[in-house]
C-alpha positions as CSV (number, residue, x, y, z in Angstrom):
1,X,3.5,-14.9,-11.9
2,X,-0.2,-15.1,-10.5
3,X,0.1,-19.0,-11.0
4,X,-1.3,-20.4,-7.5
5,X,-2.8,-17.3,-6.1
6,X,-6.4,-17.7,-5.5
7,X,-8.9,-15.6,-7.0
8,X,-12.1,-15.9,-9.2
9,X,-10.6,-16.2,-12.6
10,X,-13.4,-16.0,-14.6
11,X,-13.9,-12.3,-13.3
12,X,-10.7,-11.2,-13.4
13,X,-9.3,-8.4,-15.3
14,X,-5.3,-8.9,-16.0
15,X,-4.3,-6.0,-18.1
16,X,-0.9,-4.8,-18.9
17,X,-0.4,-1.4,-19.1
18,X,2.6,0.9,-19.4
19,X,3.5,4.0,-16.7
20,X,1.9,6.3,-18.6
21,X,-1.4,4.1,-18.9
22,X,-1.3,3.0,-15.5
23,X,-1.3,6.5,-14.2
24,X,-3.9,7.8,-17.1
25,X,-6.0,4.6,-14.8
26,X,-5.7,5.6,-11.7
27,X,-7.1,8.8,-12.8
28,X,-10.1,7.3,-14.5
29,X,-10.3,5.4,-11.5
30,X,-10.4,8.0,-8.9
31,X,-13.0,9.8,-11.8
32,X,-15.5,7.0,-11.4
33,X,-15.5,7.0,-7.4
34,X,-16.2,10.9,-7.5
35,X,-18.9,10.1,-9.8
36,X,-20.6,7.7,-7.6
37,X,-19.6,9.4,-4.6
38,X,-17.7,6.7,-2.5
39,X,-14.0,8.6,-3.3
40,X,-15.7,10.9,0.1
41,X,-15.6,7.5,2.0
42,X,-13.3,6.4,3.6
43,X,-9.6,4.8,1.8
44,X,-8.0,1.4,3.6
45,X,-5.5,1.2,1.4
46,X,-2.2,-0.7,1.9
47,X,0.5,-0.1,-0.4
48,X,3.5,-2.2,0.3
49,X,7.0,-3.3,-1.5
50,X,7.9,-6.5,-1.2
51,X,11.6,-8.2,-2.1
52,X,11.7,-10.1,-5.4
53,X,13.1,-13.3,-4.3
54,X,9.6,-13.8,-2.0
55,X,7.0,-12.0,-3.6
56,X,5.0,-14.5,-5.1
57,X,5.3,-16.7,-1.3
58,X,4.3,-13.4,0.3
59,X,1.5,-11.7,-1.8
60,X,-0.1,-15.6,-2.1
61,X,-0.1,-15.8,2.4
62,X,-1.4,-11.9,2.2
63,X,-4.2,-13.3,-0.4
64,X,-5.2,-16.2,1.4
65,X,-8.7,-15.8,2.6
66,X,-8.8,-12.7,1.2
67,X,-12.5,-12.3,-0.4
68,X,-14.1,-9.7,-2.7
69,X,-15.9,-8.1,-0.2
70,X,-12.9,-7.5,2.1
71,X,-11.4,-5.5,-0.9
72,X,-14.9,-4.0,-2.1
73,X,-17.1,-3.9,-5.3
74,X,-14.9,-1.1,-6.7
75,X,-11.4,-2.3,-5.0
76,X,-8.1,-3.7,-6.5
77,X,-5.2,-5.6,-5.8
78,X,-1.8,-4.8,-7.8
79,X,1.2,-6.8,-8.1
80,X,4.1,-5.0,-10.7
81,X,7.4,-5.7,-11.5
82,X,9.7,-2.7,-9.9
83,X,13.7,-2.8,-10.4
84,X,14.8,-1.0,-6.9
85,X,18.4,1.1,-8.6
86,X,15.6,2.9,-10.8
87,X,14.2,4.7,-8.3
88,X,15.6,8.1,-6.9
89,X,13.2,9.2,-4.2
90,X,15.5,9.6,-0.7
91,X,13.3,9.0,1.8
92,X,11.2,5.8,0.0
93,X,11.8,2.7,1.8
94,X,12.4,-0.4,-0.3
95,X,13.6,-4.1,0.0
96,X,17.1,-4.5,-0.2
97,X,17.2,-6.2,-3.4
98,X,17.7,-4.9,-7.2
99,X,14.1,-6.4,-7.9
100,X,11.1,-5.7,-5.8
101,X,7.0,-5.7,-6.7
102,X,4.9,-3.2,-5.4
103,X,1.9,-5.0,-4.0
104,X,-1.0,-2.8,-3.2
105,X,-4.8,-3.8,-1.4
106,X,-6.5,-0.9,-2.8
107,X,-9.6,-1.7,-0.8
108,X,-12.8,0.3,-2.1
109,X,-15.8,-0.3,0.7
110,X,-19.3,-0.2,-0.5
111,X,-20.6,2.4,0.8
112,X,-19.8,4.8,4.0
113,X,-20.6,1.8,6.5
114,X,-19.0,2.7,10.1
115,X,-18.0,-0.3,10.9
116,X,-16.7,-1.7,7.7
117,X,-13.7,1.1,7.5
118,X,-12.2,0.7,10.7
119,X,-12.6,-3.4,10.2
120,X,-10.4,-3.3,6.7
121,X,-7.9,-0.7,8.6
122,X,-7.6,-3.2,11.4
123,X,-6.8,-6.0,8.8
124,X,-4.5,-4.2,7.1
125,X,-1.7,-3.6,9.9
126,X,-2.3,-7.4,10.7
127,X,-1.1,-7.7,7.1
128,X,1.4,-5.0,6.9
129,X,3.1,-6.9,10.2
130,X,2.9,-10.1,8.3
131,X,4.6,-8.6,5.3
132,X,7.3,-6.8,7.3
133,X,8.1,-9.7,9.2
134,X,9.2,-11.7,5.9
135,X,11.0,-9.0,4.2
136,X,8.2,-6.3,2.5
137,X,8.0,-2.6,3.3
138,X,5.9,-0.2,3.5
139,X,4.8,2.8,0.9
140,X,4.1,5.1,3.8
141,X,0.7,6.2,2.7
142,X,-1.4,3.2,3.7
143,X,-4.1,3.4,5.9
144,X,-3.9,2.4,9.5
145,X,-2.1,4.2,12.3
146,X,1.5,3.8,13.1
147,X,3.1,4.5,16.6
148,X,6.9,6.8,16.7
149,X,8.3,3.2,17.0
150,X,7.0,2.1,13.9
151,X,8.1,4.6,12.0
152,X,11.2,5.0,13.1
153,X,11.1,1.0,12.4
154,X,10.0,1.9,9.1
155,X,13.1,4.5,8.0
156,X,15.6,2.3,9.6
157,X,18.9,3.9,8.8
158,X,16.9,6.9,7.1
159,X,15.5,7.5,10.3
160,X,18.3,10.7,11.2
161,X,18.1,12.1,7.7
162,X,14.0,12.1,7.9
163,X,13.9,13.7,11.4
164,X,16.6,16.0,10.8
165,X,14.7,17.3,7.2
166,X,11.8,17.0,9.0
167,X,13.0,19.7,11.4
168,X,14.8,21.9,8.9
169,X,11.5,22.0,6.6
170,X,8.8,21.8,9.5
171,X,10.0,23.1,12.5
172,X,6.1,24.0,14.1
173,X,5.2,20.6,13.2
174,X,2.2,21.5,10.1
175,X,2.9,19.2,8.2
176,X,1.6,15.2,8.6
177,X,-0.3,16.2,12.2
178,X,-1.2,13.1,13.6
179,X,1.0,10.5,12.2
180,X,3.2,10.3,15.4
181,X,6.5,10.6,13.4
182,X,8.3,12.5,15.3
């Protein structure tokens, strides 16, 4: 599956985990960025799903270029396997296809650098508009800003039941200030 994609290989790390292991790491993870401090700086993160039949075309254009320090000394990149009828959240966006891969630029910057931040935030709607154009979506907690007309881009036919819940459940607007949603 990684076959063509450009990356050190003699650094890499390919592990194979299951749910339950990859959740345990992501713990550990998050544990070893408190340690060192840089889980208080900022997260440009972008978490996206894209359709199984162009996955491996669209994560290799996303990774083109892409070099260790735009993803950090402490960053990842994740590429699984996801089968789309398995999954029971309403409101998720996914491609319309039974297989899908969550691909994820878990960037990790060095240290609290003020312009570095804003820089890999910038980079990832670039990419996120890449990836939408050819079919990916969205996880919806990524980091760069997103207009009304974005997301009600992103919900597509979900849009009415998100803005009517979103009503219902939050009528003074607490929850998600900021994100321009509604």
């Amino acid at each position: 599956m990684l076959d063509g994609l450009s990356d050190e290989r003699a650094a890499a790390e390919i592990t194979d985990l299951t749910y339950r292991e990859d959740v345990r790491a992501f713990a550990r993870f998050e544990k070893l960025l408190r340690s060192n401090g840089q889980w208080f700086n900022p997260h440009p993160w972008l978490l996206t799903f894209l359709p199984g039949s162009r996955a491996k075309e669209i994560a290799s254009d996303a990774l083109a270029g892409l070099t260790n320090a735009d993803v950090g000394p402490f960053g990842r990149i994740t590429y699984y396997l996801l089968l789309t009828n398995a999954v029971r959240t309403p409101l998720i966006r996914l491609p319309d296809e039974r297989v899908a891969f969550a691909f994820n630029i878990v960037r990790v910057p060095a240290s609290n650098d003020a312009a570095k931040a804003p820089r890999m935030v910038s980079e990832n709607r670039v990419l996120y508009d890449r990836i939408r154009k050819t079919g990916g979506v969205l996880y919806a907690v990524s980091a760069f800003p997103m207009s009304h007309r974005d997301w009600k881009q992103h919900f597509g036919p979900k849009w009415s039941l998100l803005r009517n819940s979103k009503q219902h459940y939050d009528p003074v607007g607490t929850l998600t200030p900021g994100y321009n949603i509604l």
